[in-house]
Backbone bond lengths (Angstrom), bond angles and torsions (degrees), N, CA, C in turn:
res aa  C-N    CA-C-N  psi(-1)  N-CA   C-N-CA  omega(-1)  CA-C   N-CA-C  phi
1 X - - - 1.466 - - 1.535 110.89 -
2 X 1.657 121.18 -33.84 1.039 117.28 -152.70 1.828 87.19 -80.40
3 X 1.336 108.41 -55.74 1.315 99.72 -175.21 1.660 123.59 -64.88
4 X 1.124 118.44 -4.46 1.552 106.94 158.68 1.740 119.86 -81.89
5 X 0.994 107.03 -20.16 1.498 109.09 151.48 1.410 134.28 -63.91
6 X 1.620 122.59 -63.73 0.950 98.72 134.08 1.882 146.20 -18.92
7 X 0.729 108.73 -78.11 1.393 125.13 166.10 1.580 106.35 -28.76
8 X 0.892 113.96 -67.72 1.895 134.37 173.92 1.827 99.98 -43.20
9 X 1.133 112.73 -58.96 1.871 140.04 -175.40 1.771 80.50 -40.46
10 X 1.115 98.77 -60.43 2.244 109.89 -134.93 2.305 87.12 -68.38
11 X 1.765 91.37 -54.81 1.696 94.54 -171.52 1.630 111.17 -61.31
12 X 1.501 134.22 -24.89 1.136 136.47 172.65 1.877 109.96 -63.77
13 X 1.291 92.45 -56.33 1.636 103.08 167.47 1.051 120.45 -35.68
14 X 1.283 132.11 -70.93 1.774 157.28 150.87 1.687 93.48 -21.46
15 X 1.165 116.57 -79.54 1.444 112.57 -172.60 1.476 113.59 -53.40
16 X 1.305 142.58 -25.37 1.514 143.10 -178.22 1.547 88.68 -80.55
17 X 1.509 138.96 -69.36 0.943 142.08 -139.15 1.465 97.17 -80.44
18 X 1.470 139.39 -16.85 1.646 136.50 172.16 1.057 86.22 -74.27
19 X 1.775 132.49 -57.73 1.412 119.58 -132.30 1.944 89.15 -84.03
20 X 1.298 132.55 0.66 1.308 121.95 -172.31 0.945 88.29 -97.93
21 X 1.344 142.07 -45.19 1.896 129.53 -177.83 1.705 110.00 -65.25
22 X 1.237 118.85 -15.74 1.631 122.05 178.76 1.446 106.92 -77.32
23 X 1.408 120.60 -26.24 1.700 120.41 173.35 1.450 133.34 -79.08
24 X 0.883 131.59 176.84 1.418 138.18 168.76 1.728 114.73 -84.11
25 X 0.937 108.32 133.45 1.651 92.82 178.09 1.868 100.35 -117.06
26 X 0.939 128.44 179.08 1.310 142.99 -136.30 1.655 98.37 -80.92
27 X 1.530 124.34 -75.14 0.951 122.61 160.60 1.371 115.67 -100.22
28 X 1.706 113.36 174.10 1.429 118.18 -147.48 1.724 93.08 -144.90
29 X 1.377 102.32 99.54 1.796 115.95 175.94 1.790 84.20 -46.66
30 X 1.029 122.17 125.55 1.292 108.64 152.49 1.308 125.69 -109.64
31 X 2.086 121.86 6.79 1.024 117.89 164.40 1.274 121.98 -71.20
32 X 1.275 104.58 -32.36 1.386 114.21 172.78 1.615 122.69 -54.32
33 X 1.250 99.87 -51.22 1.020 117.86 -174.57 2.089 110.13 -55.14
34 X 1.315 92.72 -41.14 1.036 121.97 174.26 1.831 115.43 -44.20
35 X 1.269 95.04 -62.11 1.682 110.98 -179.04 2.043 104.65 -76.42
36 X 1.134 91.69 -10.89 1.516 92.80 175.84 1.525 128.06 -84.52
37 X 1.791 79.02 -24.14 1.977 92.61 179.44 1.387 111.12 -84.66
38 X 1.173 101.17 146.40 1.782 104.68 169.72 1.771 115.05 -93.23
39 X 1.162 100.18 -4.99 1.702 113.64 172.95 1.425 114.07 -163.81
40 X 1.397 109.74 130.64 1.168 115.99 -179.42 1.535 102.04 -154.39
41 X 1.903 106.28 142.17 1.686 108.23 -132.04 1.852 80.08 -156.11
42 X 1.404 98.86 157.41 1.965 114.15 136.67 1.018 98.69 -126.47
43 X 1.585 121.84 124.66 1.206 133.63 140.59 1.759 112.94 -139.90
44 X 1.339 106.07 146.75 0.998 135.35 167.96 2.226 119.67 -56.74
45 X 1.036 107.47 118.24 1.286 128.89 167.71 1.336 126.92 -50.38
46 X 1.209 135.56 81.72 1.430 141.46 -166.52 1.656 104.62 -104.41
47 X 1.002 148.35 12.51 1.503 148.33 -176.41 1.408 98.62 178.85
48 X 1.701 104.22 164.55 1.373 113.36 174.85 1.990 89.52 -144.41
49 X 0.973 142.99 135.29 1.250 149.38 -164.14 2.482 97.23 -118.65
50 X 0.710 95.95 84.18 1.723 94.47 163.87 1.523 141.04 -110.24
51 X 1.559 78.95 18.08 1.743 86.25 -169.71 1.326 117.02 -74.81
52 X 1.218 116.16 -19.59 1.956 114.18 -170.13 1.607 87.62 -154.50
53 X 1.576 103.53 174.80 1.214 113.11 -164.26 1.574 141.18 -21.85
54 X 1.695 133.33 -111.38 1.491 97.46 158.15 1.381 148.22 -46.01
55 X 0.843 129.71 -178.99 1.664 112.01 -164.04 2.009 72.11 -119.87
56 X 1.607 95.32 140.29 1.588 103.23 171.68 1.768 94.12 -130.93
57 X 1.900 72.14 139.56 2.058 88.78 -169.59 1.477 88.72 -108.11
58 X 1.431 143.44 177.37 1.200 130.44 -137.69 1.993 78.33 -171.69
59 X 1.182 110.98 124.53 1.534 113.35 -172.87 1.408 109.29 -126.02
60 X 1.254 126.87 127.28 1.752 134.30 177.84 1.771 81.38 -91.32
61 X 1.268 119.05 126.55 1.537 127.09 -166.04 2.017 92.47 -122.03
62 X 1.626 92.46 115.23 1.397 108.09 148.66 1.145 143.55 -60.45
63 X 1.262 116.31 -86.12 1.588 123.69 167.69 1.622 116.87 -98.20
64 X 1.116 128.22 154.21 1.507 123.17 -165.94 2.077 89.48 -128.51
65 X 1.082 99.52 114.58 1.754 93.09 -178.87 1.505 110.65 -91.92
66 X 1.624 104.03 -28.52 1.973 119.60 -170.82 1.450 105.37 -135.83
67 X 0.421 137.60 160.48 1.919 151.38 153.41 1.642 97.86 74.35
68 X 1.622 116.32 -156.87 1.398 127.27 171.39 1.028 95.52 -133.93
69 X 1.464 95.00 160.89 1.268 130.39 156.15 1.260 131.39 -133.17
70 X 1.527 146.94 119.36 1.138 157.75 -146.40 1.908 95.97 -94.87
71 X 1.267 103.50 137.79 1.159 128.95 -167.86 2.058 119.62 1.08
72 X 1.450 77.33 60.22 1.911 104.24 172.85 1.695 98.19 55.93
73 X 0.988 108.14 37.58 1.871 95.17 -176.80 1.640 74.69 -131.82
74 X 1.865 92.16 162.21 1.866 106.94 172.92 1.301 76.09 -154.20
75 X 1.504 101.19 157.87 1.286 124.00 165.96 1.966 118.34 -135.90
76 X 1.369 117.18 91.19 1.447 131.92 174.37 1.121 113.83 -39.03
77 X 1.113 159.22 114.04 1.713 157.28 158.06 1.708 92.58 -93.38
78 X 1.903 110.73 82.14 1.213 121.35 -179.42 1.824 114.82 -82.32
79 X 1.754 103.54 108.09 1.601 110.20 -178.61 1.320 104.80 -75.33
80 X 1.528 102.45 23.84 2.215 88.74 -164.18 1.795 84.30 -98.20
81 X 0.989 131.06 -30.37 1.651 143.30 174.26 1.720 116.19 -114.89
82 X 1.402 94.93 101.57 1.370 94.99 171.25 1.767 118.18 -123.92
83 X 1.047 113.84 125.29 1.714 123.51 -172.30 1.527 99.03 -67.44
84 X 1.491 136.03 110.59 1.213 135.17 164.45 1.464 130.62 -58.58
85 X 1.604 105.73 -23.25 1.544 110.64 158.94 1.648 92.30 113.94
86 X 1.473 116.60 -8.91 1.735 113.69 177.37 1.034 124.62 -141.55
87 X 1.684 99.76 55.19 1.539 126.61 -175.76 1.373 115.09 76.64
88 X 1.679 142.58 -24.34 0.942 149.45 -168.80 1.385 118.52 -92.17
89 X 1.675 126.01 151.62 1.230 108.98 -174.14 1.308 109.45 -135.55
90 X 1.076 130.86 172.74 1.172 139.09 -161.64 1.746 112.67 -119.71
91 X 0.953 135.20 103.62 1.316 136.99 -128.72 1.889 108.03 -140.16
92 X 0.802 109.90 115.39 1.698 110.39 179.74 1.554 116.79 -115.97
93 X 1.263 103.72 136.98 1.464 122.25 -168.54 1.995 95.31 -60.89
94 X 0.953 118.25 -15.35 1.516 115.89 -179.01 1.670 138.66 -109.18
95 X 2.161 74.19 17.91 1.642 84.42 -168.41 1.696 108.33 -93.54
96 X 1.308 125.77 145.90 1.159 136.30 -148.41 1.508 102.86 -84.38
97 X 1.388 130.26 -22.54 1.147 132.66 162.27 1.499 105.46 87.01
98 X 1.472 119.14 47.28 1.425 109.43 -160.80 1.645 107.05 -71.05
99 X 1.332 119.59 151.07 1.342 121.43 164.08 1.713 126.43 -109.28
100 X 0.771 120.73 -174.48 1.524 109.33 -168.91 1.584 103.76 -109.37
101 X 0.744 133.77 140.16 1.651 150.61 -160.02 1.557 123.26 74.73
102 X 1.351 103.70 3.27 1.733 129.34 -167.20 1.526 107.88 -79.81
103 X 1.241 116.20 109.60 1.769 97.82 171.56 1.308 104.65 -92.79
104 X 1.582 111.42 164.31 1.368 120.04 -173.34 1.036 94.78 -133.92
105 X 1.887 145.10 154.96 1.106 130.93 55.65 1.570 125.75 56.53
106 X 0.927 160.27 -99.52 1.173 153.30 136.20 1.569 136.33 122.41
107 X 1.359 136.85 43.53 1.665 130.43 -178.58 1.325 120.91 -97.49
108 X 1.479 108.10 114.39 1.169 118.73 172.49 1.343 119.17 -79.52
109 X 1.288 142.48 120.04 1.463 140.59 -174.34 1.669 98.27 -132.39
110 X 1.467 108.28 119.60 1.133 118.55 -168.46 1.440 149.58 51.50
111 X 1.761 96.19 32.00 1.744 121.91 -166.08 1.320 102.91 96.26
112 X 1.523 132.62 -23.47 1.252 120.11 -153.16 1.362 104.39 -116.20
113 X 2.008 131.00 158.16 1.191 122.74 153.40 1.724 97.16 -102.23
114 X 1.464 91.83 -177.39 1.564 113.12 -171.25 1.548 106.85 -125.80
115 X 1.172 138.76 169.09 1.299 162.35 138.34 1.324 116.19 -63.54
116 X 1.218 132.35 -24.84 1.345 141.93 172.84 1.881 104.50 -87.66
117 X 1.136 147.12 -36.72 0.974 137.66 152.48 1.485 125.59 -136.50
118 X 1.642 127.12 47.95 0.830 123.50 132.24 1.616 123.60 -101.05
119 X 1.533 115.86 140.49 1.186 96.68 -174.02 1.889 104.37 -153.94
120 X 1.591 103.75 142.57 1.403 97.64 175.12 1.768 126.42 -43.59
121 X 1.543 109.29 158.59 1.400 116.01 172.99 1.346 95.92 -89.47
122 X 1.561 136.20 119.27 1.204 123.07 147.05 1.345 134.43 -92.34
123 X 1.634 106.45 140.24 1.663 109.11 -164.57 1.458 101.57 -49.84
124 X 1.493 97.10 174.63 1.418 113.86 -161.71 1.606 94.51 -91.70
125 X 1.713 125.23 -31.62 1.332 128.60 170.81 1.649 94.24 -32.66
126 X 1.309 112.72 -74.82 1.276 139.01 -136.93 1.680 114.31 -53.56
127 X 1.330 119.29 124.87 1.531 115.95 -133.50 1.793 87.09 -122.44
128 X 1.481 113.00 -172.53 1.585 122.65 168.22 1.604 98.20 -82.00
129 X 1.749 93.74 -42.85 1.894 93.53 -149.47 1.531 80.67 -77.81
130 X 1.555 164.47 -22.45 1.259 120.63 161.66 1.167 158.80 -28.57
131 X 2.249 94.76 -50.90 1.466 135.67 173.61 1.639 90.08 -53.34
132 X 1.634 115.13 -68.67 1.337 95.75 172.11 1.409 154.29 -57.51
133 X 1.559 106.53 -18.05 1.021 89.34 167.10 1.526 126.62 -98.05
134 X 1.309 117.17 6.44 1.260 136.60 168.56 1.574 97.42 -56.49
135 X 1.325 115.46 -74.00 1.542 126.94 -178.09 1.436 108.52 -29.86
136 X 1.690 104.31 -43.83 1.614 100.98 -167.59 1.473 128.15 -67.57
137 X 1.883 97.36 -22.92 1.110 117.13 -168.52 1.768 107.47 -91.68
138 X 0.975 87.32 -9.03 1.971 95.06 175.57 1.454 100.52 -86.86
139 X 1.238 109.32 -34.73 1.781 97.50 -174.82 1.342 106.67 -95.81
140 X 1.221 106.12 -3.00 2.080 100.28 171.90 1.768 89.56 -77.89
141 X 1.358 103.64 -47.83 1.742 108.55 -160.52 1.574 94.74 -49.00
142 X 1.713 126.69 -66.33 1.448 113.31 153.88 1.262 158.86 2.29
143 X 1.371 109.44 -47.28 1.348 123.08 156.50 1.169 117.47 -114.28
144 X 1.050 127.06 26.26 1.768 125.28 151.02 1.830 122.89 -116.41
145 X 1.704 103.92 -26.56 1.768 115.80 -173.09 1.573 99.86 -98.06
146 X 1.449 85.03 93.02 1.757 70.63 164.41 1.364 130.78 -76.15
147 X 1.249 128.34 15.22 1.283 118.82 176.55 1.901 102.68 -111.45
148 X 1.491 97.47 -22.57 1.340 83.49 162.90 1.439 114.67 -76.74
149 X 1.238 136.36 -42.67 1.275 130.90 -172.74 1.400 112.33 -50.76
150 X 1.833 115.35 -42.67 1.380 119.59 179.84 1.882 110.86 -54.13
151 X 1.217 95.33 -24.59 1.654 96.01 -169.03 1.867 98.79 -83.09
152 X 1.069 104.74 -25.69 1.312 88.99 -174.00 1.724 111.73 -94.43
153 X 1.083 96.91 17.54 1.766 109.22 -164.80 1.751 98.61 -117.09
154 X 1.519 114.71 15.30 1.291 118.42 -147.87 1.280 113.74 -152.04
155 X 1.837 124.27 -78.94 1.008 135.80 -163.79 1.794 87.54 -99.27
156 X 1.607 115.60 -50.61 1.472 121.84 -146.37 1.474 97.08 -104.23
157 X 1.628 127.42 121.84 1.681 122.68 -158.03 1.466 82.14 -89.53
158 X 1.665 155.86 -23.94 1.155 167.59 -128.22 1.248 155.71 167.68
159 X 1.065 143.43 168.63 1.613 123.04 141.76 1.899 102.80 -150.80
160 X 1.280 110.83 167.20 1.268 124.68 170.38 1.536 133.04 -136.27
161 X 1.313 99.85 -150.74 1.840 99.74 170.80 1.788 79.94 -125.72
162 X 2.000 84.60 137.58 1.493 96.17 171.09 1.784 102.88 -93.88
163 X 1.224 113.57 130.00 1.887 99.31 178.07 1.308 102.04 -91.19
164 X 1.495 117.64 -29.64 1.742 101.35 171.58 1.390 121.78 -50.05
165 X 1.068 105.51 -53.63 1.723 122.02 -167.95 1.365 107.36 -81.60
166 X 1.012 130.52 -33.64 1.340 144.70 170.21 1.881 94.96 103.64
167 X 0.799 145.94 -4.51 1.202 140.07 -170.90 2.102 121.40 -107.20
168 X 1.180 87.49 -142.16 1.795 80.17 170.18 1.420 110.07 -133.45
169 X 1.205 93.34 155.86 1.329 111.27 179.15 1.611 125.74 -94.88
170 X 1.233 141.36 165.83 1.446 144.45 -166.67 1.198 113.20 -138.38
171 X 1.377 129.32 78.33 1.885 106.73 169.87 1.245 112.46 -85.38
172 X 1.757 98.57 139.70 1.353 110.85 177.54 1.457 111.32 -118.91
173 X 1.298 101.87 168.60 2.170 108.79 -161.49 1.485 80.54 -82.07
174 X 1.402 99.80 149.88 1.752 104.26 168.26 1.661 121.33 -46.76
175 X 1.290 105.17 -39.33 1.782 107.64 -172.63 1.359 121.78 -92.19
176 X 1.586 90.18 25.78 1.339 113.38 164.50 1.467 138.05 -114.95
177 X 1.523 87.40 -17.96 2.010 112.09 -175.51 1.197 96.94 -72.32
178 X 1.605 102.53 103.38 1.517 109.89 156.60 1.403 107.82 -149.01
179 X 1.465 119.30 159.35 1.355 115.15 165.03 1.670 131.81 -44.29
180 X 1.478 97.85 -50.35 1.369 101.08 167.70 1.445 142.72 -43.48
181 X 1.675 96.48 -49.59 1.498 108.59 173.58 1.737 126.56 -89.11
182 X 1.790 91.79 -15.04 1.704 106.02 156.95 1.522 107.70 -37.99
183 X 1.924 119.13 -59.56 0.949 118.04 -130.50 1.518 100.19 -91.57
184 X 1.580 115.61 -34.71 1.169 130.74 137.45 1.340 129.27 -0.36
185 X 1.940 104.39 -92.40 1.327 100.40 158.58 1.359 128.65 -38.13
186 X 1.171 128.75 -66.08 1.351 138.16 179.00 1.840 116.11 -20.19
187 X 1.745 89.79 -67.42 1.622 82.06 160.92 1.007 156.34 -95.59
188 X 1.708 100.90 21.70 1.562 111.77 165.13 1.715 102.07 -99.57
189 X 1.017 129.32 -19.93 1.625 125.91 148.07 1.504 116.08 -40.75
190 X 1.409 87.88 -49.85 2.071 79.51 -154.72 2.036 93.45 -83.88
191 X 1.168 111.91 -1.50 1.377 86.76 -173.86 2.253 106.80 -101.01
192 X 1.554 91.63 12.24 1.730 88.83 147.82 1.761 97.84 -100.86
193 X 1.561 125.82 -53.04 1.939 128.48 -147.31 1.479 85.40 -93.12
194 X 1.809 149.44 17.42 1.261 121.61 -167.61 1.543 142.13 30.18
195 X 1.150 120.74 -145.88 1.215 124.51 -154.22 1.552 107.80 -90.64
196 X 1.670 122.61 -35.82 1.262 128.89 -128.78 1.523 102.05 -92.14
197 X 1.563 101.46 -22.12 1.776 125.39 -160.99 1.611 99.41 -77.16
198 X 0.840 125.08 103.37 1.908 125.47 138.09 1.579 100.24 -25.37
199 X 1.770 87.37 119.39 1.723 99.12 170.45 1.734 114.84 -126.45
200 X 1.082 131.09 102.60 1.730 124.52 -172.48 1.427 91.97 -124.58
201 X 1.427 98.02 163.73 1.259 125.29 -173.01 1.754 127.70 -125.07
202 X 1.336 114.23 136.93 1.249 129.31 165.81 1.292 122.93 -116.04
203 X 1.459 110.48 139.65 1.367 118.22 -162.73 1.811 100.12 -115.97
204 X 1.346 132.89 109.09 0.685 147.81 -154.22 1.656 135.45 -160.94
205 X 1.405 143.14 109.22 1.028 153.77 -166.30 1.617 120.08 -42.43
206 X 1.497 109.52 125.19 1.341 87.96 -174.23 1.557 117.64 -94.89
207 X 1.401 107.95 154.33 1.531 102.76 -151.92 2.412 98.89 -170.12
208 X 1.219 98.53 -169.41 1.305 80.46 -178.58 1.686 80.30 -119.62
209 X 1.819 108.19 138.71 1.867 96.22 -177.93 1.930 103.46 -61.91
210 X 1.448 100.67 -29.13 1.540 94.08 -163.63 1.441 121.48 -58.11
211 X 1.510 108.28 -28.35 1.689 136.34 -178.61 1.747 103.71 -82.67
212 X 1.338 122.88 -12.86 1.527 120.38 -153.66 1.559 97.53 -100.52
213 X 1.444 138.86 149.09 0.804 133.62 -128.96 1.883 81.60 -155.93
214 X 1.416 141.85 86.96 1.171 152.98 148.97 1.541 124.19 -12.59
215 X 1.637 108.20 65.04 1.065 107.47 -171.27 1.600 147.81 -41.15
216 X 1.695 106.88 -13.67 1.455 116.27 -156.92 1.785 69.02 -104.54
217 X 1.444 127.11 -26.39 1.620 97.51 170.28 1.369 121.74 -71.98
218 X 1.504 123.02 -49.65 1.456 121.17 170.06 1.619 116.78 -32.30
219 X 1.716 110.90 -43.06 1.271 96.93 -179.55 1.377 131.25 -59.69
220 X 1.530 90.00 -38.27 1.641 100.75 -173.17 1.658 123.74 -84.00
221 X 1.359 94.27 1.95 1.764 88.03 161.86 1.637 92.27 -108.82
222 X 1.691 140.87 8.99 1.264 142.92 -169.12 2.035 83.36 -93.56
223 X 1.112 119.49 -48.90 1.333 100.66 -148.52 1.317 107.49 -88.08
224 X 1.688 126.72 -33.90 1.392 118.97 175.50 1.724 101.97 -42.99
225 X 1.411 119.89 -51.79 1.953 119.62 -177.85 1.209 102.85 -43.88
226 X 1.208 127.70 -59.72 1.383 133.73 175.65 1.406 115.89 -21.10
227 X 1.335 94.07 -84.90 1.455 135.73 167.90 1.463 110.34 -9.54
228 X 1.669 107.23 -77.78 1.214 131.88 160.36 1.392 120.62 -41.35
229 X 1.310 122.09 -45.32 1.565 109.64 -164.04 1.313 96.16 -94.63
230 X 1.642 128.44 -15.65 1.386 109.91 166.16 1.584 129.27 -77.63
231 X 1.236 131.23 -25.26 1.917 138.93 113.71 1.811 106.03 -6.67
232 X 0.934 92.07 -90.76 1.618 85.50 168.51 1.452 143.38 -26.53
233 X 1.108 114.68 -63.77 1.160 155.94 -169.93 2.025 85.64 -74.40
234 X 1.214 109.09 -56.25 1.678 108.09 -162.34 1.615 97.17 -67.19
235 X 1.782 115.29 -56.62 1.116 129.39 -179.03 1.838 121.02 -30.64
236 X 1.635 84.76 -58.77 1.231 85.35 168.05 1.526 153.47 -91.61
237 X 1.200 96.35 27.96 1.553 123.22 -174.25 1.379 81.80 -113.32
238 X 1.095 134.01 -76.24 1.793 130.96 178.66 1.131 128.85 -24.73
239 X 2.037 107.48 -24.88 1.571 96.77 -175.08 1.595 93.54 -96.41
240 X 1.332 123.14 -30.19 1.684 122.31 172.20 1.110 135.50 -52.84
């Protein structure tokens, strides 16, 4: 018994400590990050490819800061979206969500970009008080569309102001995250905030945050007890 606790202690551990390298953390060394990439670029997004397995984004490349690139074109073979081949997709909390006319910023570290430091160029137009008033105009749209409101009372747990991106954000209920209805949403958003607004997405449970209870914290004051009472638990069978 004692050692399946143990045992239980070590695989919970393992699982907190993947799911903390799968997130974003607050700030982003980006020298590091830097010496980690084998290419790092601005270029602009001219195609998005989703028909079969990874999704490949297709880049007209500006400046080249690390690696090469052969005649200003790149081509992404993105694992953050992969098409399973039976309508369904395969979708990662770290995929950058590129759009097409969007320049980015850009580090590839190991074939792949990230959500944690890839990130759009926003125009120089492009202000705070827009994001806000975009926001404002989604929550007027709210209390007047009822069919938008139904959608967001339904499929969509939210939306916000993104401050990274400068734009807004979208959470959607898990049994809703799909490409399809991403794209969906998207343009029933932009046809109150238009074209100009940064739109990304979170996929996320609907719930009240104040009532919601941060599971990778519960665990981790769950497993030191664990931990402990299986020590215990061993100890004292050892002295009997």
């Amino acid at each position: 018994m004692n050692k399946i606790l143990i045992m239980l202690a070590i695989v919970f551990f393992s699982v907190i400590t993947n799911e903390a390298y799968a997130s974003c953390i607050a700030e982003v060394d980006y020298g590091l990050v830097y010496q980690e990439a084998e290419l790092v670029f601005k270029g602009t997004v001219t195609s998005i490819d989703n028909s079969a397995g990874p999704q490949l984004v297709y880049f007209d490349v500006h400046e080249v800061a690390k690696g090469t690139v052969i005649n200003d074109r790149y081509v992404l073979e993105n694992f953050e979206i992969i098409n399973q081949g039976n309508g369904s997709y395969t979708l990662s909390s770290l995929d950058v969500g590129y759009k097409v006319g969007t320049t980015y910023n850009v580090y590839v570290v190991d074939g792949q970009t990230s959500l944690c430091t890839t990130k759009p160029i926003v125009s120089p137009i492009f202000t705070e008080l827009s994001t806000l008033n975009a926001y404002e105009q989604l929550n007027h749209r709210l209390s007047t569309d009822s069919e938008f409101a139904e959608l967001v009372q339904t499929e969509v747990v939210g939306f916000g102001i993104d401050e990274s991106n400068q734009g807004i954000f979208i959470v959607v209920d898990p049994d809703y995250a799909n490409r399809e209805n991403f794209e969906r949403y998207e343009e029933i958003f932009r046809d109150t905030i238009g074209d100009d607004i940064s739109i990304t997405f979170e996929v996320r449970e609907r719930g009240n945050p104040a009532e919601r209870k941060d599971p990778d914290f519960i665990l981790l004051i769950l497993i030191p007890i664990l931990a402990l009472s299986a020590v215990i638990y061993y100890l004292s069978r050892k002295r009997k």
